[in-house]
N, CA, C, O and CB atoms as a CASP TS submission, in Angstrom:
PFRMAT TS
TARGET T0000
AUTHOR 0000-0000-0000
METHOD Language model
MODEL 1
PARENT N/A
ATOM      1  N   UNK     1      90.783 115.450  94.741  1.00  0.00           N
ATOM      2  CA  UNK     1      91.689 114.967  95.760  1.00  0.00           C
ATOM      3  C   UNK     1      91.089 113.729  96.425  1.00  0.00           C
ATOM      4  O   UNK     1      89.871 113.580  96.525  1.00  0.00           O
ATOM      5  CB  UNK     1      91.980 116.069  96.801  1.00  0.00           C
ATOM      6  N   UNK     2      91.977 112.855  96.874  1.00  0.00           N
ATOM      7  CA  UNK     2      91.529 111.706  97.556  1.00  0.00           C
ATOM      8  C   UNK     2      91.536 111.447  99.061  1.00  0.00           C
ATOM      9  O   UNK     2      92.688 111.032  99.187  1.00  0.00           O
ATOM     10  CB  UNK     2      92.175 110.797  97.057  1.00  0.00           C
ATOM     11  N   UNK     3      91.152 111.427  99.944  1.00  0.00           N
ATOM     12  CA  UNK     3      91.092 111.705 101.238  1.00  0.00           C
ATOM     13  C   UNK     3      92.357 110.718 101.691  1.00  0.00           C
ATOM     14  O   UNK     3      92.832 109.762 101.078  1.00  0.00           O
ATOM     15  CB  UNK     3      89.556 111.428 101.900  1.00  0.00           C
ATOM     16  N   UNK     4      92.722 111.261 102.930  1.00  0.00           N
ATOM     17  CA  UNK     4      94.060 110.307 103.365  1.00  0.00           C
ATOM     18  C   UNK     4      93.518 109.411 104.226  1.00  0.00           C
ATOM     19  O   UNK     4      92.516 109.508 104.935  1.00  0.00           O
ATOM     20  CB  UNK     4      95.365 111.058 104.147  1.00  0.00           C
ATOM     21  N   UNK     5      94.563 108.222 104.035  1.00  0.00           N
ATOM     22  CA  UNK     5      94.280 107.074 104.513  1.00  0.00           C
ATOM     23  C   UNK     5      95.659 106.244 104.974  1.00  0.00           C
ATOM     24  O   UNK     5      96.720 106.319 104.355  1.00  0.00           O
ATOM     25  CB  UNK     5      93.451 106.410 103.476  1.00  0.00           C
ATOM     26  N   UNK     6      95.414 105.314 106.361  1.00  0.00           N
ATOM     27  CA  UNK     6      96.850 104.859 106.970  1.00  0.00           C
ATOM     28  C   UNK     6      96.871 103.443 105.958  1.00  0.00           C
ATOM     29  O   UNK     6      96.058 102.949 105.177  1.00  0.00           O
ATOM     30  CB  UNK     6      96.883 104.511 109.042  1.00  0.00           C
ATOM     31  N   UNK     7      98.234 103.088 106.413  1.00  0.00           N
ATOM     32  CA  UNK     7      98.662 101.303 105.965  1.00  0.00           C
ATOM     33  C   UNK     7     100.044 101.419 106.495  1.00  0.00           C
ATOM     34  O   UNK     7     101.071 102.097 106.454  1.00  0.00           O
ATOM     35  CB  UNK     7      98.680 100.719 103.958  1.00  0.00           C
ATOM     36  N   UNK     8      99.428 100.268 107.069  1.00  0.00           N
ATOM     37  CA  UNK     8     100.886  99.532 108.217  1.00  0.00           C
ATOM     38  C   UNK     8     101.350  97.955 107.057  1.00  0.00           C
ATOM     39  O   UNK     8     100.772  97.162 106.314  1.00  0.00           O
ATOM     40  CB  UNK     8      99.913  98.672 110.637  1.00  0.00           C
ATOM     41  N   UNK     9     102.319  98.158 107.409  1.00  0.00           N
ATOM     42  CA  UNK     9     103.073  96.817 106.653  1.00  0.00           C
ATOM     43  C   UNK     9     103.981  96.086 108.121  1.00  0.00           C
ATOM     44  O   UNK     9     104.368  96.639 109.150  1.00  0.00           O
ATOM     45  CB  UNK     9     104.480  97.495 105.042  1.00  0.00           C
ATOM     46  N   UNK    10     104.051  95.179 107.835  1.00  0.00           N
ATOM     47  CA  UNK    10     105.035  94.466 108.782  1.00  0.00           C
ATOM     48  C   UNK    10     105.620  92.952 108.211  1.00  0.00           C
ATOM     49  O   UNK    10     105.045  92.106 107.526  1.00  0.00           O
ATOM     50  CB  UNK    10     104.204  94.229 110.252  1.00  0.00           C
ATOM     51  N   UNK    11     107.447  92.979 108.966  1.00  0.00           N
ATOM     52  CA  UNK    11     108.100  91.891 108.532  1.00  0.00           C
ATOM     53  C   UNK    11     108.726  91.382 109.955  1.00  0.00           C
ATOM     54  O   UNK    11     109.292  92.058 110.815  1.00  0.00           O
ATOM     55  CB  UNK    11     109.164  92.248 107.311  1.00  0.00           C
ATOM     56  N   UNK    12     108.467  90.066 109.936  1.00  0.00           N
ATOM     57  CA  UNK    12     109.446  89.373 110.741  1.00  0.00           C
ATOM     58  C   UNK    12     109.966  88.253 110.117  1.00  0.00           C
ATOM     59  O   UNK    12     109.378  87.376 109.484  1.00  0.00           O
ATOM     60  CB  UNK    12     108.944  88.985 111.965  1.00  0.00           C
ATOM     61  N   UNK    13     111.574  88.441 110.468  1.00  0.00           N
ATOM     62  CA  UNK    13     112.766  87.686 109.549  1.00  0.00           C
ATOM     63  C   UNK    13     113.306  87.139 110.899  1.00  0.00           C
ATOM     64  O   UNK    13     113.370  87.714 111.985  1.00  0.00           O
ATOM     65  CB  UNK    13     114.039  88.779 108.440  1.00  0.00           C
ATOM     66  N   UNK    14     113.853  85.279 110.388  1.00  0.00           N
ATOM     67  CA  UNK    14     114.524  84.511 111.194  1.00  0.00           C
ATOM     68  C   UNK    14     115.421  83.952 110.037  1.00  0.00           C
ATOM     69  O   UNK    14     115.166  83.843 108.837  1.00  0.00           O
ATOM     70  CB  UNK    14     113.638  83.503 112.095  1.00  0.00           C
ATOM     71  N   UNK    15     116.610  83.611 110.787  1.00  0.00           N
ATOM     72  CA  UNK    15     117.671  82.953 110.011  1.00  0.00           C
ATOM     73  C   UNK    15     118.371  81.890 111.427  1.00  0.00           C
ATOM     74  O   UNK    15     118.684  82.063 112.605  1.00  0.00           O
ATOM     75  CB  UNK    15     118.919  84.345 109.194  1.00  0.00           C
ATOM     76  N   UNK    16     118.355  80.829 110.488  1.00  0.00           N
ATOM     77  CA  UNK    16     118.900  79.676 111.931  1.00  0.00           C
ATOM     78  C   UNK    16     120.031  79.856 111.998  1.00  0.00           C
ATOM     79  O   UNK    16     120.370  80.628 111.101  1.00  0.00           O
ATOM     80  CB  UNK    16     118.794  77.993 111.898  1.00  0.00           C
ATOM     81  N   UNK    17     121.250  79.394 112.908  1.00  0.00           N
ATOM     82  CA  UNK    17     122.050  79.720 113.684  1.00  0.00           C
ATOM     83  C   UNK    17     123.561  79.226 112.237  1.00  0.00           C
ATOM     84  O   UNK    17     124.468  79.992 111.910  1.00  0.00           O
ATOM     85  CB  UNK    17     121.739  78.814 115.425  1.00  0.00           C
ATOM     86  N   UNK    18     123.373  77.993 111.758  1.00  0.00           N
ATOM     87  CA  UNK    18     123.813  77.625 110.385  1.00  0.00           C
ATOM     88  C   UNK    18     124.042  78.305 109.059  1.00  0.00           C
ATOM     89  O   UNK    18     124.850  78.064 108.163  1.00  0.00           O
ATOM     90  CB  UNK    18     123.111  76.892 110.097  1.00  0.00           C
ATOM     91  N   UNK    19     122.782  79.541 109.227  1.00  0.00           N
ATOM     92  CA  UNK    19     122.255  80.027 108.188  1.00  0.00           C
ATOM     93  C   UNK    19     121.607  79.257 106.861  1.00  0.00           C
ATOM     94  O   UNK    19     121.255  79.779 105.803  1.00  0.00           O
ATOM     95  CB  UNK    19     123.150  80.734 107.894  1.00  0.00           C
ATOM     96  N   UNK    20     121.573  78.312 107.120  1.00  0.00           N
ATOM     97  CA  UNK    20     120.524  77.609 105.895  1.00  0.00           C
ATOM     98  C   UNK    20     119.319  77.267 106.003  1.00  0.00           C
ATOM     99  O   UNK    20     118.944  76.333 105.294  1.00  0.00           O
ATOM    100  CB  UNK    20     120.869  76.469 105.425  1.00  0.00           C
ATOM    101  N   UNK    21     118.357  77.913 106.917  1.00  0.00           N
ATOM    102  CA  UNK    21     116.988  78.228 107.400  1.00  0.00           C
ATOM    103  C   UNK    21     116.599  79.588 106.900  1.00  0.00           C
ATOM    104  O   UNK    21     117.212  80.271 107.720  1.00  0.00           O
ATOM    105  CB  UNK    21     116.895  78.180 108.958  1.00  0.00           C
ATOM    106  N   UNK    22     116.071  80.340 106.207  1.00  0.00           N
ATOM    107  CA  UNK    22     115.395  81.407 106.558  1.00  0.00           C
ATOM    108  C   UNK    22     114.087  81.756 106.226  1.00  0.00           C
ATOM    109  O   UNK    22     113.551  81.494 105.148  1.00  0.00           O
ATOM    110  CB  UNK    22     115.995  82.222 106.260  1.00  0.00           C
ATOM    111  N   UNK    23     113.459  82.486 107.377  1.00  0.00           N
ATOM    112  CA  UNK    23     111.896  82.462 107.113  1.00  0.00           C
ATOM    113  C   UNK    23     111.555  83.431 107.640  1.00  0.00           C
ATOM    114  O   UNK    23     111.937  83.960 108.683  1.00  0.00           O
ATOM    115  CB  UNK    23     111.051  81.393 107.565  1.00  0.00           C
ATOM    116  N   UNK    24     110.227  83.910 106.359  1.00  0.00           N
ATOM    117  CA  UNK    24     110.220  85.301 106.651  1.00  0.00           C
ATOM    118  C   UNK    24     108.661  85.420 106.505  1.00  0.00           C
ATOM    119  O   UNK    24     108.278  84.883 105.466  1.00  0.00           O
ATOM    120  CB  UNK    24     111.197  86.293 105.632  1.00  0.00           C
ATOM    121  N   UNK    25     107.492  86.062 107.379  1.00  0.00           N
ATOM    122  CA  UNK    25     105.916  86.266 107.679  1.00  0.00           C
ATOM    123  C   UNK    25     106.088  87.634 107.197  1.00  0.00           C
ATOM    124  O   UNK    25     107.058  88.368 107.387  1.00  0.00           O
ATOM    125  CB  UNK    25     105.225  86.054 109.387  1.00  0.00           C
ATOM    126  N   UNK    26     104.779  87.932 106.404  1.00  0.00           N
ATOM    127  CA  UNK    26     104.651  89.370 106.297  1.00  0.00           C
ATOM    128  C   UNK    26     103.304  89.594 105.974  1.00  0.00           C
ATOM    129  O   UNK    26     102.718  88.906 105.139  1.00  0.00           O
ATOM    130  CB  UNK    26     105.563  90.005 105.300  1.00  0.00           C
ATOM    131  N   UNK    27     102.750  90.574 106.624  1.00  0.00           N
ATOM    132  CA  UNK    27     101.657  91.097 106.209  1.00  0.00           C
ATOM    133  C   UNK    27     101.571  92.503 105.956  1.00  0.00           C
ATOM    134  O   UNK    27     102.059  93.356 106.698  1.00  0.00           O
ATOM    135  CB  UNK    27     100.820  90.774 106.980  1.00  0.00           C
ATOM    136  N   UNK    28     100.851  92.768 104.743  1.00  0.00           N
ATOM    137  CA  UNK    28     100.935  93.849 104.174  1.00  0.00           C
ATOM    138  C   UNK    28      99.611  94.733 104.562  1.00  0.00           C
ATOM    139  O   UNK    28      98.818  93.834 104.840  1.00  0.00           O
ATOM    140  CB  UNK    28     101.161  93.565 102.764  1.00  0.00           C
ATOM    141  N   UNK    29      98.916  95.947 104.742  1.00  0.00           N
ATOM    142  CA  UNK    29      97.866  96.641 104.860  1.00  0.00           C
ATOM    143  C   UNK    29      97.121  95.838 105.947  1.00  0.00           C
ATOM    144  O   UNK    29      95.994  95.348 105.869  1.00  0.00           O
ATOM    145  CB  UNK    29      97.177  96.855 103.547  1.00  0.00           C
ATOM    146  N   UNK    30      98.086  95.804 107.091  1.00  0.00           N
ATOM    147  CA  UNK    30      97.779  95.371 108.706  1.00  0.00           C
ATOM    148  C   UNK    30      96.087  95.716 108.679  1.00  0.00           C
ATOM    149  O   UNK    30      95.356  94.761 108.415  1.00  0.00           O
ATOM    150  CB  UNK    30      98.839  96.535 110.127  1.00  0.00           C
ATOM    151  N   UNK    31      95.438  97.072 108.948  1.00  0.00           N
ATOM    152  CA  UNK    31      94.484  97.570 109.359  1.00  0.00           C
ATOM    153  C   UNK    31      93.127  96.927 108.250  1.00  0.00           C
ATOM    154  O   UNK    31      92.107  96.416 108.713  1.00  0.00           O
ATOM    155  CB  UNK    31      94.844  99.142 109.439  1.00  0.00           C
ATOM    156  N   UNK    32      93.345  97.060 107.012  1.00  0.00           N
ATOM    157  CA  UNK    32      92.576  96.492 105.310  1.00  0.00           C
ATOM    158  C   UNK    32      91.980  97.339 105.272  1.00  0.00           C
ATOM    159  O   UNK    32      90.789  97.026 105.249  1.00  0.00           O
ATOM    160  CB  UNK    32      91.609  95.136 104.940  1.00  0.00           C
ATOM    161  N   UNK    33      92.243  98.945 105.238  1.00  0.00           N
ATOM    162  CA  UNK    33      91.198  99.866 104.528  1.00  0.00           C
ATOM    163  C   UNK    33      91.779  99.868 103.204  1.00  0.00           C
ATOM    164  O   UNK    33      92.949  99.764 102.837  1.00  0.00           O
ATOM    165  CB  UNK    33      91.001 101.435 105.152  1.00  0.00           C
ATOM    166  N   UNK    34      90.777  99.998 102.619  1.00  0.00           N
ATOM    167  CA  UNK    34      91.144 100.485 101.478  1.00  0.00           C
ATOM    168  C   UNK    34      91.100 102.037 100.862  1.00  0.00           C
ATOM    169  O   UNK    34      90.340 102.775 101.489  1.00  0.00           O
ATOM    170  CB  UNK    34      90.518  99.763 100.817  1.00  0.00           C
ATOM    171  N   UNK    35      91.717 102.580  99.860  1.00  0.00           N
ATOM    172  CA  UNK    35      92.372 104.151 100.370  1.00  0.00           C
ATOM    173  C   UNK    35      92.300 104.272  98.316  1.00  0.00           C
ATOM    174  O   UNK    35      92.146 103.209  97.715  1.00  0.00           O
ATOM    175  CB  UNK    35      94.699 104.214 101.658  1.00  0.00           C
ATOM    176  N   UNK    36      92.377 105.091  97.806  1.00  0.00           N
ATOM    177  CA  UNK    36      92.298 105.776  96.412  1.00  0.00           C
ATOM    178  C   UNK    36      94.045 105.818  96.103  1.00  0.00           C
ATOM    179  O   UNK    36      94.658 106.766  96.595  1.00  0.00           O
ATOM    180  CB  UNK    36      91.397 107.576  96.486  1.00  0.00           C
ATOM    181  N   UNK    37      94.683 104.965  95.431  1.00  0.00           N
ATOM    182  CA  UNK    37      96.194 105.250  94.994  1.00  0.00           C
ATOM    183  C   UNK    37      95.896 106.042  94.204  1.00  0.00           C
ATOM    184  O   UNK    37      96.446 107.033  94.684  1.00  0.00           O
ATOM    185  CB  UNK    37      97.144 104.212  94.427  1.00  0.00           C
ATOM    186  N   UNK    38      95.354 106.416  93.195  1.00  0.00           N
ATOM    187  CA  UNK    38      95.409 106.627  91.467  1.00  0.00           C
ATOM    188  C   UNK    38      93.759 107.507  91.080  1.00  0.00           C
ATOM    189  O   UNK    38      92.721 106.955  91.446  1.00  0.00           O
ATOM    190  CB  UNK    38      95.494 104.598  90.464  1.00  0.00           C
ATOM    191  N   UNK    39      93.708 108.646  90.455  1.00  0.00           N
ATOM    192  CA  UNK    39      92.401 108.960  90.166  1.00  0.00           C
ATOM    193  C   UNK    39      93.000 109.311  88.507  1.00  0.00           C
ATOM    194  O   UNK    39      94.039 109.885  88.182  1.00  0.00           O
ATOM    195  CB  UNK    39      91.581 110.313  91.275  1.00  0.00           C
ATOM    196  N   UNK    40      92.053 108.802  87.757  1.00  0.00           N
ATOM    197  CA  UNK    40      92.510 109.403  86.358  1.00  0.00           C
ATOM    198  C   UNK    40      91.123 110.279  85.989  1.00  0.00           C
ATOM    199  O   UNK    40      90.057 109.820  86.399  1.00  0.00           O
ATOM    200  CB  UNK    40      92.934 108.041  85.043  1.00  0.00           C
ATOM    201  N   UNK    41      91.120 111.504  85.240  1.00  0.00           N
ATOM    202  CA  UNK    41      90.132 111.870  84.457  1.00  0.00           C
ATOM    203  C   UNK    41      90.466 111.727  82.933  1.00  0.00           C
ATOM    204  O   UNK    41      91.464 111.246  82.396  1.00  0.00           O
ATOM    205  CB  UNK    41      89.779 113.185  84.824  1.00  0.00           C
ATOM    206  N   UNK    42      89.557 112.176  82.499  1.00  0.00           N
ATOM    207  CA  UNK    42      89.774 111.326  80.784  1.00  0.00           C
ATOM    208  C   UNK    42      88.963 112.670  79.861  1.00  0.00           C
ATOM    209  O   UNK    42      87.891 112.986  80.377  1.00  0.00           O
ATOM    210  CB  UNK    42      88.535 109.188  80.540  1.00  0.00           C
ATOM    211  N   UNK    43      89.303 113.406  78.706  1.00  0.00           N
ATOM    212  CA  UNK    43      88.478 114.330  78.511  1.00  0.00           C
ATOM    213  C   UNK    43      87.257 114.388  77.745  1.00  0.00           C
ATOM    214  O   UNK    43      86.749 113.281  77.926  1.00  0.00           O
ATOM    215  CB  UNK    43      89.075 115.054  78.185  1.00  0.00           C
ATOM    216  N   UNK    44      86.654 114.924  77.141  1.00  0.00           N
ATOM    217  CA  UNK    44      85.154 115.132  76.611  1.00  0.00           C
ATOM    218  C   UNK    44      85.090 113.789  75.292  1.00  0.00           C
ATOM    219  O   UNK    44      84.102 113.064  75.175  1.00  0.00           O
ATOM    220  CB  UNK    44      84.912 117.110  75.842  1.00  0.00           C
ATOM    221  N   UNK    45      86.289 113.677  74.430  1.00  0.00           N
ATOM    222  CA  UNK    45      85.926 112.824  73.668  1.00  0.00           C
ATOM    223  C   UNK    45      85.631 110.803  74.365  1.00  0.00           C
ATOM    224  O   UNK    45      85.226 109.738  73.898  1.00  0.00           O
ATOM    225  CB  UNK    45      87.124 113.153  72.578  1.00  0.00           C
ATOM    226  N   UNK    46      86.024 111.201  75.350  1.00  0.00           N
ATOM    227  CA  UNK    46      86.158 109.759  76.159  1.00  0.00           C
ATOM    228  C   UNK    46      84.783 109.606  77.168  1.00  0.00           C
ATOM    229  O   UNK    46      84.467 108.512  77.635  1.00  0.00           O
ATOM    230  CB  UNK    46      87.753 109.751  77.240  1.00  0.00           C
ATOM    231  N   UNK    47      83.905 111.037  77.473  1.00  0.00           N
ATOM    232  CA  UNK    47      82.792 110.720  77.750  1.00  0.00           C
ATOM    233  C   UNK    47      83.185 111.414  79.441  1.00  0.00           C
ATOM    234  O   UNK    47      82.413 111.432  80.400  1.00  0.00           O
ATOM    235  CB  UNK    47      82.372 109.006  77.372  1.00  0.00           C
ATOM    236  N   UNK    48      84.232 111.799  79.408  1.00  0.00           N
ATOM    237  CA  UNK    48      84.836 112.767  80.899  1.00  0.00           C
ATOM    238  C   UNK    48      84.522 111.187  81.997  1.00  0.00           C
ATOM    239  O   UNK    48      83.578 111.230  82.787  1.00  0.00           O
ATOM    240  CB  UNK    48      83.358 114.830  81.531  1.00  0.00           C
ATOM    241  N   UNK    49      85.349 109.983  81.916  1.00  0.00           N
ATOM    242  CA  UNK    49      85.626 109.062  82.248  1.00  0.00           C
ATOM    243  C   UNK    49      86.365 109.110  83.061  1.00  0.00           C
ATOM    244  O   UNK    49      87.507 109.469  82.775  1.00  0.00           O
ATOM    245  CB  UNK    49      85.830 108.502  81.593  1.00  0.00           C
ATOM    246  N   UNK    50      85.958 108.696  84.705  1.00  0.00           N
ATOM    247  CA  UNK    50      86.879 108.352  85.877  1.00  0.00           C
ATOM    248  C   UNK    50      87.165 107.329  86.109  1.00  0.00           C
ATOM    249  O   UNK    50      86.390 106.394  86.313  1.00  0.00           O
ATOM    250  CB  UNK    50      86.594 108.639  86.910  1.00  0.00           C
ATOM    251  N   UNK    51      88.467 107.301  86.124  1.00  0.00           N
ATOM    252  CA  UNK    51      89.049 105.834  86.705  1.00  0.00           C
ATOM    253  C   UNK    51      89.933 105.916  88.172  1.00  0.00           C
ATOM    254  O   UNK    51      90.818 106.751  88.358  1.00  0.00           O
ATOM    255  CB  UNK    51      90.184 105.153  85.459  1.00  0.00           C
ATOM    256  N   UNK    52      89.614 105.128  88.938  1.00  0.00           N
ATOM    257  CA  UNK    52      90.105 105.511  90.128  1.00  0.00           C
ATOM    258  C   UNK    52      90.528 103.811  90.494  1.00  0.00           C
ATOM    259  O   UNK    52      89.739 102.872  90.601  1.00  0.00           O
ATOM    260  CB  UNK    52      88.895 106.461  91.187  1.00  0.00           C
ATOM    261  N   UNK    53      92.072 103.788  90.643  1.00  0.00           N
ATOM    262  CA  UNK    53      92.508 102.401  91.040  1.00  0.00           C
ATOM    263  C   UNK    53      92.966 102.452  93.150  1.00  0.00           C
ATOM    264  O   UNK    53      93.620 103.258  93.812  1.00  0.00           O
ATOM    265  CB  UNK    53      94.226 102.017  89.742  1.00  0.00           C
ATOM    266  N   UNK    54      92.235 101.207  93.518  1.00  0.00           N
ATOM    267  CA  UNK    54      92.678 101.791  94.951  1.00  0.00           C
ATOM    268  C   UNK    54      93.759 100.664  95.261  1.00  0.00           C
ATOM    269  O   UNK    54      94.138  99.746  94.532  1.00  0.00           O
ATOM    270  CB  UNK    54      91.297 101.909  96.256  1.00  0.00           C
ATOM    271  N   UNK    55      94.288 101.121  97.025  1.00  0.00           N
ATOM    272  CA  UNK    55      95.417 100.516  97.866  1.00  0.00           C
ATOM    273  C   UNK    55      95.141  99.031  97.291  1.00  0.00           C
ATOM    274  O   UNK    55      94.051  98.928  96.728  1.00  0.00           O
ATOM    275  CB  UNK    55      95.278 100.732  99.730  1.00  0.00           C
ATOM    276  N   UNK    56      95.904  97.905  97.330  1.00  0.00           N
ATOM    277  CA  UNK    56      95.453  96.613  97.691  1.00  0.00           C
ATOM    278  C   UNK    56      95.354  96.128  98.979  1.00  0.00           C
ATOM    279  O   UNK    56      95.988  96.555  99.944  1.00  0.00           O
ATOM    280  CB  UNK    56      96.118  95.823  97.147  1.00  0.00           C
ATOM    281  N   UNK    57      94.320  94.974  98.979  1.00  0.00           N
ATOM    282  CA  UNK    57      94.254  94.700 100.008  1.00  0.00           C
ATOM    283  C   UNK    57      95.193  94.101 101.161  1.00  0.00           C
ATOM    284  O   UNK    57      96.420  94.191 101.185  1.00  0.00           O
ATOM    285  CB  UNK    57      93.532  94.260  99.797  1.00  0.00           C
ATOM    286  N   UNK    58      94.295  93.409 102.209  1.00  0.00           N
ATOM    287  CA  UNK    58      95.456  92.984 103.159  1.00  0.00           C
ATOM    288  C   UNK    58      95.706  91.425 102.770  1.00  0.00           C
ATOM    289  O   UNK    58      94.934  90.521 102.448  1.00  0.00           O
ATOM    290  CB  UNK    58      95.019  93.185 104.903  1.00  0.00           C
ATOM    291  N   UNK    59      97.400  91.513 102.970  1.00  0.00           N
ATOM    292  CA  UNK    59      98.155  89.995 102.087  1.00  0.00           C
ATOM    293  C   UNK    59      98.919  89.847 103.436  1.00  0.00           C
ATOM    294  O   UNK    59      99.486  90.639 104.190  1.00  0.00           O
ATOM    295  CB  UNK    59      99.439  90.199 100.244  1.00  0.00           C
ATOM    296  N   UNK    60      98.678  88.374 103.425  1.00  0.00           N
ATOM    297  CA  UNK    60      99.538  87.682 104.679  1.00  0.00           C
ATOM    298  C   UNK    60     100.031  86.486 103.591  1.00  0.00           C
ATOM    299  O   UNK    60      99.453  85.814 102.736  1.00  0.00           O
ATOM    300  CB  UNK    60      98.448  87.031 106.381  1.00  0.00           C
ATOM    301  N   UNK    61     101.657  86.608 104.181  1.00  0.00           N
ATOM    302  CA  UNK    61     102.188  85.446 103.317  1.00  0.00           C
ATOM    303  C   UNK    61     103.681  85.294 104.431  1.00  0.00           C
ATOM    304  O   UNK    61     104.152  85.971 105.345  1.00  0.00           O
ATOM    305  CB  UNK    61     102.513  85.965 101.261  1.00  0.00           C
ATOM    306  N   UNK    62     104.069  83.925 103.688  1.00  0.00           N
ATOM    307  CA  UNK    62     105.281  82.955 104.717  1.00  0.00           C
ATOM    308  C   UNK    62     106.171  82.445 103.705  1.00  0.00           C
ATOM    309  O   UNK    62     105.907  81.479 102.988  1.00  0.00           O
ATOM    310  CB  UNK    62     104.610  81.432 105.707  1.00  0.00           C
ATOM    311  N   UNK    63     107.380  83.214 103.662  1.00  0.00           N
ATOM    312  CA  UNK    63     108.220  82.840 103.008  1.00  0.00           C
ATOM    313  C   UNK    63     109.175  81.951 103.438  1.00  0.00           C
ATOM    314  O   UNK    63     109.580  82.144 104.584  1.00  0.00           O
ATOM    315  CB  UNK    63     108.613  83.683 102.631  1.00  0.00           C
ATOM    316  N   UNK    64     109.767  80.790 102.668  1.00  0.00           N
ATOM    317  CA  UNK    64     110.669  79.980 103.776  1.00  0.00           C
ATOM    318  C   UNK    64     112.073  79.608 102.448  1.00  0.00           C
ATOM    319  O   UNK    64     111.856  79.465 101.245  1.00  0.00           O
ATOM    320  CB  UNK    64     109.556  78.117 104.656  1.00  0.00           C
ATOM    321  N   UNK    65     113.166  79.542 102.993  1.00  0.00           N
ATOM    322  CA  UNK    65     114.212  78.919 102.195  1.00  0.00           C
ATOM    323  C   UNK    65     115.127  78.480 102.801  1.00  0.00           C
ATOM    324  O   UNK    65     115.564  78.804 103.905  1.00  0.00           O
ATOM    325  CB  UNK    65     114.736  79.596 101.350  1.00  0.00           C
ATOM    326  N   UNK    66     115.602  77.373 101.775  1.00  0.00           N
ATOM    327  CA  UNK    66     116.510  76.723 101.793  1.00  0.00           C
ATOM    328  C   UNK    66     117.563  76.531 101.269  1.00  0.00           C
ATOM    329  O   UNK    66     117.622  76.430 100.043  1.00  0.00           O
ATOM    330  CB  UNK    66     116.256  76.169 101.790  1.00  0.00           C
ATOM    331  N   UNK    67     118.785  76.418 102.138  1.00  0.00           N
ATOM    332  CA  UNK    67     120.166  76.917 101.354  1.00  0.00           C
ATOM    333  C   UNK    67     121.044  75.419 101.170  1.00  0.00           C
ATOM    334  O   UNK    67     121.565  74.856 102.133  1.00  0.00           O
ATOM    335  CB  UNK    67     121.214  78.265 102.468  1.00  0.00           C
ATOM    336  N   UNK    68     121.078  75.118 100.361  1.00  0.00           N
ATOM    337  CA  UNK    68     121.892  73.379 100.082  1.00  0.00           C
ATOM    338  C   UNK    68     123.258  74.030  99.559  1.00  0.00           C
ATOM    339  O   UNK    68     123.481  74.672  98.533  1.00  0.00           O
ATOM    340  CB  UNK    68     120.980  72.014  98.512  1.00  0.00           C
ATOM    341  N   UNK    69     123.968  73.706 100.451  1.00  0.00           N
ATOM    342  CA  UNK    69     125.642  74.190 100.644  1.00  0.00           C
ATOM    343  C   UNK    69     126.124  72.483 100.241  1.00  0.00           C
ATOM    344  O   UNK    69     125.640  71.451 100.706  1.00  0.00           O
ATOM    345  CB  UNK    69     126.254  74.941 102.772  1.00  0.00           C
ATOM    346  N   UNK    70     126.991  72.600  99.445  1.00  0.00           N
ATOM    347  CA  UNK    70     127.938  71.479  98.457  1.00  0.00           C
ATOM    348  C   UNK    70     129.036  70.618 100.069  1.00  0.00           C
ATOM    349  O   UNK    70     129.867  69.738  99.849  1.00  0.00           O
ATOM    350  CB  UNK    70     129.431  72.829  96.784  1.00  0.00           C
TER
END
């Protein structure tokens, strides 16, 4: 078993008054622990092989678009 662990995500969305602005900040795994998603065991012919893939880390990103109306 893998011990429990938090993750906060967060979005803030703007759209201009036109609507052909929108922009959107997000950061993902607010706190950056990192936490065990995935444990694999593997059996005797593989050498009883653990693979353990964890959370990803913390991602800050800024999305922006633009809407070109005809």
């Amino acid at each position: 078993t893998a011990p429990a662990f938090w993750r906060w995500d967060a979005r803030a969305n703007w759209t201009s008054p036109s609507e052909t602005w929108k922009v959107s900040m997000f950061v993902n795994n607010i706190i950056g622990d990192l936490g065990v998603r995935e444990q694999e065991r593997f059996p005797e012919y593989q050498a009883y092989l653990r693979k353990v893939t964890t959370t990803d880390p913390r991602l800050v990103g800024l999305e922006v678009i633009y809407n070109f109306k005809p």
